[in-house]
N, C-alpha and C positions, 0 to 999 in steps of 0.2 A: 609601640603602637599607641595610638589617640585616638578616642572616642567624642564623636561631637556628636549635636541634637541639629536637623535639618526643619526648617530652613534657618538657614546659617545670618540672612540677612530677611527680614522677618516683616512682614506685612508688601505692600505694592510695591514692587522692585522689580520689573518685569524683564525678559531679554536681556543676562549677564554677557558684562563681556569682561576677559580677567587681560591683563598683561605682566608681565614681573622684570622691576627693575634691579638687579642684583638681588637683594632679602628682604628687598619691598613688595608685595602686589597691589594693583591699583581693580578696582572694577567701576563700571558704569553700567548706568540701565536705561532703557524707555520711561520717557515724563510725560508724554503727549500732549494735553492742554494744559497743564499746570509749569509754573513758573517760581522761580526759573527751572533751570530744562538741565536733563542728564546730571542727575546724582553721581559724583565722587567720593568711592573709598578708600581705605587705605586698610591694609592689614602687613602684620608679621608672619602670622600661623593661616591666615589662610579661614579660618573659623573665627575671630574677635578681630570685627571691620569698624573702624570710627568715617564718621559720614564728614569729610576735611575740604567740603566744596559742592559748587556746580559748574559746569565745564558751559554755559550757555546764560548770562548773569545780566543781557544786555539785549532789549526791545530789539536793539540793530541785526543782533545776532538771534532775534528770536521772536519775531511777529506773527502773535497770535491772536489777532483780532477775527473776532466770527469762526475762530476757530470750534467745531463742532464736536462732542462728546468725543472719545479717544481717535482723534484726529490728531494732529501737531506732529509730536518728535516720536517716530519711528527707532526700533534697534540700532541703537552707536556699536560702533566697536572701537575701542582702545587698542595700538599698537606703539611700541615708542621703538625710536631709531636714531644711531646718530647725536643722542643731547636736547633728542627733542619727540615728545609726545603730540601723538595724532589723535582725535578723534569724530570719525566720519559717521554721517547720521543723515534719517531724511527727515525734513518740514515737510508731509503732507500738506499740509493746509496752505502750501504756499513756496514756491523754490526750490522745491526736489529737496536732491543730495548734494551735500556737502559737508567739506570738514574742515574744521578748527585745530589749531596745535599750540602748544605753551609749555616751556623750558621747566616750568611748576606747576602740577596738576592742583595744587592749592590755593593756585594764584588768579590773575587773567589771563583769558585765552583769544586766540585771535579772531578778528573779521573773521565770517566764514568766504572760502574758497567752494566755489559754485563749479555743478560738476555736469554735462549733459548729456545727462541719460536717468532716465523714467526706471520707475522700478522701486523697491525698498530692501532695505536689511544689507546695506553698503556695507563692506568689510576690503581694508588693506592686507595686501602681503608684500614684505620687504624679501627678496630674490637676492643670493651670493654676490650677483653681477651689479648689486647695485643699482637694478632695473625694480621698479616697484609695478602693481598689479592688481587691480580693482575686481568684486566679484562682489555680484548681490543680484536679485531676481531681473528677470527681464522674458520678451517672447520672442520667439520663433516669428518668420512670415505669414505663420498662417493660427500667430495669437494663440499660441502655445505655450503657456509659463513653463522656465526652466531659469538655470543658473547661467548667466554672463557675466564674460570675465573681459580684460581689455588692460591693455598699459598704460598707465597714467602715469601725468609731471603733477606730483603732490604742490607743487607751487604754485603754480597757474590752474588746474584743472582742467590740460588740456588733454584731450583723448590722442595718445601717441602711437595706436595699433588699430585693425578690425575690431568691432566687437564680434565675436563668439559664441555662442551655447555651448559651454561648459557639459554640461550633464542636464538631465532630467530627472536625477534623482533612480532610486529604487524601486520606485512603483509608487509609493504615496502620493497623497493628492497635496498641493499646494508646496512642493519644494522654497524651501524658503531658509532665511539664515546660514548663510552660506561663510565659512572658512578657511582659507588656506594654511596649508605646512607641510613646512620640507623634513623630509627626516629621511635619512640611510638611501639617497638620493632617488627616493619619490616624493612626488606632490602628493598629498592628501587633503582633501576636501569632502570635509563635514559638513552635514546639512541639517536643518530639520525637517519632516515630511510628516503628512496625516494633520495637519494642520492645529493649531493650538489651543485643543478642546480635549476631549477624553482620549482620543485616538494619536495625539500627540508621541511621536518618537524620534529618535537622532539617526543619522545613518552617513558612512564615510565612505569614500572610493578612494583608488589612487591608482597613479599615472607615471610615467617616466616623466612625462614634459607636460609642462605647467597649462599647455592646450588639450593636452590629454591625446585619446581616448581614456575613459577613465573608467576603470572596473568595481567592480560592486563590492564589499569587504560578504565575504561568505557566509558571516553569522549578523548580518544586520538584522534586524534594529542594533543597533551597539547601545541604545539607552532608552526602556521606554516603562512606563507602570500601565498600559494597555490593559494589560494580562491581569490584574493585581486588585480588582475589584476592591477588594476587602481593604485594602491599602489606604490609611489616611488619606496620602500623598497619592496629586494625580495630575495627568497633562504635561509628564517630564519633558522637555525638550529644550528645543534653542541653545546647544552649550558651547561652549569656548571651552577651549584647552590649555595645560600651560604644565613648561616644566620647572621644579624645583632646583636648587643648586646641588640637591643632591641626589640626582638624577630620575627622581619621583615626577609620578605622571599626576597631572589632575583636569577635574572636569569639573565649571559650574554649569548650571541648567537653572532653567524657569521650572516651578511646578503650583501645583494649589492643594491647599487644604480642604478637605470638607468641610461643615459643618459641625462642631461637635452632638447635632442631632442623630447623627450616621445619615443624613440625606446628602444626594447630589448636588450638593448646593453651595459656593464658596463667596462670601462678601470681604474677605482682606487683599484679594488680587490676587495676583500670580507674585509668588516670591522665590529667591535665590538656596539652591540649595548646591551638596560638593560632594562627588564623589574621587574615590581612587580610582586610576586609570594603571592598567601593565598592557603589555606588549606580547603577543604570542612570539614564538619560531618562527611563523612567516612573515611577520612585520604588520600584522592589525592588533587594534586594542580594545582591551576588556573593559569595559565600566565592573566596578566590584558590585557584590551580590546580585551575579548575577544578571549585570546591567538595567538594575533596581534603584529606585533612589528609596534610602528608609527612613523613618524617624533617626531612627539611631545607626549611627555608620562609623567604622574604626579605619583608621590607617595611619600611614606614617609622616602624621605634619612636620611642617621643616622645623614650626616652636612651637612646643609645649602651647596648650592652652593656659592665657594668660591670667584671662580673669570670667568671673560668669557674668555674662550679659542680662541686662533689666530691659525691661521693654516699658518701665517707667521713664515720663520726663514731666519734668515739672521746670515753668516760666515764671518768673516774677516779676520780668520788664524792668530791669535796674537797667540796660544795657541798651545805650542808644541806637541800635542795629538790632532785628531779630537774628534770633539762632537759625542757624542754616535749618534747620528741622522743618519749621515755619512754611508753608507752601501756598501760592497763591493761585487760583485760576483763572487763565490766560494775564496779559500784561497788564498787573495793575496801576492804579494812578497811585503813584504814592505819597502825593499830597492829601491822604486818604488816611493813612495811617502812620501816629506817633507813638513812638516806644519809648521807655527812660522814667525816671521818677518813680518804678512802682505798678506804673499800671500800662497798659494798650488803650489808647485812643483811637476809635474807629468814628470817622465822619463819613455816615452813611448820605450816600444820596436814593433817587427813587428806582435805583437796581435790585434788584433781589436775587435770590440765590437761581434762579433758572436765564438770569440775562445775558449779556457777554458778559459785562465787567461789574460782579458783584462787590461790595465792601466786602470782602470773606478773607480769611487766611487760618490756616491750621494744618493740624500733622496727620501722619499715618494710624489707622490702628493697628495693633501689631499683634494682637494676640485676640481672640476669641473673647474671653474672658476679663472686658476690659470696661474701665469706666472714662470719662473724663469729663471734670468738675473746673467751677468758675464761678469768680463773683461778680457779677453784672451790673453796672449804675448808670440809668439814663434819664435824667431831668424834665428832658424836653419833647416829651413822649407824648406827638399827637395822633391825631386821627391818621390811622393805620401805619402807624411806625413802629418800630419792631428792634431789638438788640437781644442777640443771646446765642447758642450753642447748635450746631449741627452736627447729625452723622449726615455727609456727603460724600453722593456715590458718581453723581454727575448731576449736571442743569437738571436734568429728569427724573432722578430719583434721590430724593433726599427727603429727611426726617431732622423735624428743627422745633428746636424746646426754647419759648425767648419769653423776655417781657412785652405785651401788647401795651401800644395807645388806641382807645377807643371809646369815642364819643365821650368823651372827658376822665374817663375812666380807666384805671393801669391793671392786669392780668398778666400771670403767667399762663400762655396757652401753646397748643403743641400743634403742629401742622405735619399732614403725609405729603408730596407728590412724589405718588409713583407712574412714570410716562404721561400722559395726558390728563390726571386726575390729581386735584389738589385740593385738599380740604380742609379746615379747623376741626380739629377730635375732639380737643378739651380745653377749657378753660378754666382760671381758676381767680376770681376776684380778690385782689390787695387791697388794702388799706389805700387811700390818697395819700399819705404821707411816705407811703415806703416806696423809697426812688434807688433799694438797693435790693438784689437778693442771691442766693447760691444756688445755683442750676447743677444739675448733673443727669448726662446722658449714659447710661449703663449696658451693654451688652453681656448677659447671664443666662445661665439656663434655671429654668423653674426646677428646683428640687422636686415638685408633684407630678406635675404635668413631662418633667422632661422636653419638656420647648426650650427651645432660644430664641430670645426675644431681646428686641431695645426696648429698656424701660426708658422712661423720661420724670424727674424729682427735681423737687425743690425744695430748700430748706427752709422750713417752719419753726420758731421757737430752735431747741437744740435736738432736733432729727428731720431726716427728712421724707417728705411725703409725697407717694406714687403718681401723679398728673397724669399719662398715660401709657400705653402698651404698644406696640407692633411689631408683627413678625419679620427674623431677618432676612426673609426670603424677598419683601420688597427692594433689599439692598444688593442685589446678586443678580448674575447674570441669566442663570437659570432662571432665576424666579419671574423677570421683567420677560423676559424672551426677548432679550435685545445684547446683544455682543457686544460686551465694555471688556474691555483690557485695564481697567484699574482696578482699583479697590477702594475700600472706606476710609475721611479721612473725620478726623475730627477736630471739629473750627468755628470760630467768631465769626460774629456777622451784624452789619448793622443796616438799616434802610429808614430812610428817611431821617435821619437824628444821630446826633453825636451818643456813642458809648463808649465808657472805661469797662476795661477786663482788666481784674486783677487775680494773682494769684490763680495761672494755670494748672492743674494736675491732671496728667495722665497714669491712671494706675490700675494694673492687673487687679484684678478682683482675686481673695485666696477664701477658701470656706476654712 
């Protein structure tokens, strides 16, 4: 047995979907307006995932212009068949459902194939016969959401059957993420229900025939932390299944972290966590402890855990292409941003971080307890031009620490917008001569006060010194009362003026 620490894949990674190619598994997740779109992993063990792509790398494949806060790309799900990986998804913002496939989940993937039919959380199933089978939300005639299923030619995306109501689920509200799998010749269809908030849980039925009637599993929820108050981890749901070569069951799911203030309050997103799955006597399955997801969870990985994961990265820009890490919102202009030599060149124009297409690009936070530092050089710093650092939550809420131009004069100053309020907090007058400085945005809790807060520093002389404060409930869902599905990332930014970043560091804070 194997003990790992949950979440497995750690900051915004929302809606897992797992597949397994002989000793490989691959996962994908929800990117909605950030680009490019659906994250690809790879692992051995199931718990140590390297991030080996994006399965959506291409405007054609991925138009998200006007695309509005967690709009865009909806739950993909991975399935591979035959020598060849599918992965189906929906663009809100624009063309429903459709799926892409590619011989190399590393590689490029195809045009997407356009599918008609309304609804989200698309998922394939490949059938004995060779016949394949579409299922993901839809209504009733009388605008009833429930689960619809339908045959489908994965090549054309023609609809080759009725569509159907599958199920309605167990009684939760919002059925949704729906699954197919055959085993010990029934269909099982997994769902989530109670919708993806605190009341979040999974729940399965199953059926002789793939149109069902479909029966309710007896001890549903099969996976929920409802119940568990006290529980770091919360909002288990959305999971995929998958079996091992050695005939071990497993389950990923979305869940969230609290705060480490003990409030109801989560700013890293919804992240991937794994439990062990068995099978009773009658042919339904357990989620382990108790169909809990925990910090801490044991069972029987197919490999050994390989190595311990950091939730540090550090950029230098030696590398004429950014690291897949790198994430941009909605399709950027990429004549916007040059990497190589050393440093990031951002040629900001007059976007800012709340327009469609800001100069921004940056990573996930991953851990609570996180900082991330940069050295900032901007020249050409006029009236109200701006280069430097964000935590970004969306267009609407974000927290940005940069160098000002103003009225002849250069400042480090720090700015809030949270929803419709945007304001300068603090300022800090520079020297004219200094056209370079070291930023760092810190997420910490006050050893006195016990708060969590994003501080905001800058490097003076050799330490550095506090600019401003704000609490991280501005960056959370709870906190705004607005319903975002992502999480915090942190990123460059320029507007109005050319800036070099050098030498990125993301790094855990340790006392």
């Amino acid at each position: 047995m194997s003990v790992w620490e949950n979440p497995i894949i750690r900051g915004y990674h929302p809606d897992p979907s797992i597949c397994r190619v002989g000793e490989d598994y691959y996962l994908v997740h929800s990117s909605f307006e950030f680009f490019p779109g659906v994250p690809i992993y790879h692992s051995k063990n199931l718990v140590d995932w390297e991030l080996i792509g994006h399965c959506l790398t291409r405007k054609g494949q991925l138009p998200l212009t006007g695309c509005r806060p967690s709009a865009g790309i909806y739950a993909p799900t991975i399935r591979y068949h035959d020598g060849l990986f599918y992965v189906i998804t929906t663009n809100v913002s624009g063309g429903g459902n459709f799926l892409v496939t590619a011989s190399d989940p590393a590689g490029e993937w195809s045009d997407p194939v356009w599918i008609d039919q309304e609804g989200i959380d698309p998922s394939l199933f490949f059938d004995d016969d060779q016949k394949v089978y579409y299922c993901g939300t839809g209504e009733d005639a009388n605008g009833k959401q429930g689960i619809v299923g339908f045959e489908l030619d994965v090549k054309t995306g023609r609809i080759l059957s009725k569509k159907k109501i599958l199920t309605y689920g167990s009684g939760g509200r919002f059925p949704e993420g729906p699954h197919l799998y055959k085993l010990n010749g029934y269909y099982y269809l997994m769902l989530a229900e109670g919708g993806t908030e605190y009341g979040h849980m999974e729940t399965i039925l199953r059926s002789r025939s793939v149109w069902g009637p479909y029966e309710s599993c007896p001890h549903n929820p099969i996976l929920s932390n409802r119940d568990e108050m006290y529980n770091n981890i919360q909002c288990t749901g959305h999971a995929d299944l998958c079996e091992d070569p050695q005939g071990n069951w497993w389950m990923v799911c979305l869940a969230v972290r609290k705060l480490p203030s003990g409030q109801m309050l989560h700013n890293l997103g919804r992240e991937t966590c794994l439990t062990s799955v068995i099978w009773d006597d009658a042919g339904w399955p357990h989620a382990a402890m108790n169909g809990t997801i925990q910090p801490k969870m044991e069972g029987p990985l197919p490999v050994a855990v390989s190595f311990q994961q950091t939730a540090d990265f550090c950029d230098s820009f030696t590398q004429t292409t950014l690291h897949p890490e790198w994430t941009f919102v909605r399709n950027p202009v990429f004549s916007r941003y040059e990497t190589g030599s050393g440093a990031l060149v951002l040629h900001g124009n007059c976007a800012d971080l709340s327009d469609d297409t800001p100069t921004f690009v940056g990573v996930r936070q991953t851990e609570f307890v996180q900082s991330a530092t940069v050295t900032v050089s901007a020249c050409d710093l006029l009236r109200a031009s701006k280069a430097g650092l964000s935590a970004f939550y969306s267009a609407e809420n974000h927290y940005d620490c940069y160098l000002l131009g103003e009225n002849g004069h250069r400042y480090v100053a720090v700015s809030r917008r949270v929803m419709d309020n945007e304001s300068v907090t603090a300022k800090i007058l520079l020297p004219d001569d200094l056209f370079s400085v070291i930023l760092r945005i810190a997420a910490r809790m006050d050893a006195k006060s016990g708060a969590y807060d994003y501080w905001f520093e800058v490097k003076l002389g050799d330490r550095f010194v506090a600019v401003d404060r704000a609490t991280a409930a501005g960056l959370c869902t709870e906190g705004t009362k607005t319903m975002t599905f992502t999480g915090v990332f942190y990123g460059v930014f320029a507007v109005s003026c050319d800036a070099s970043f050098t030498d990125f560091r993301l790094e855990t804070e340790r006392s």
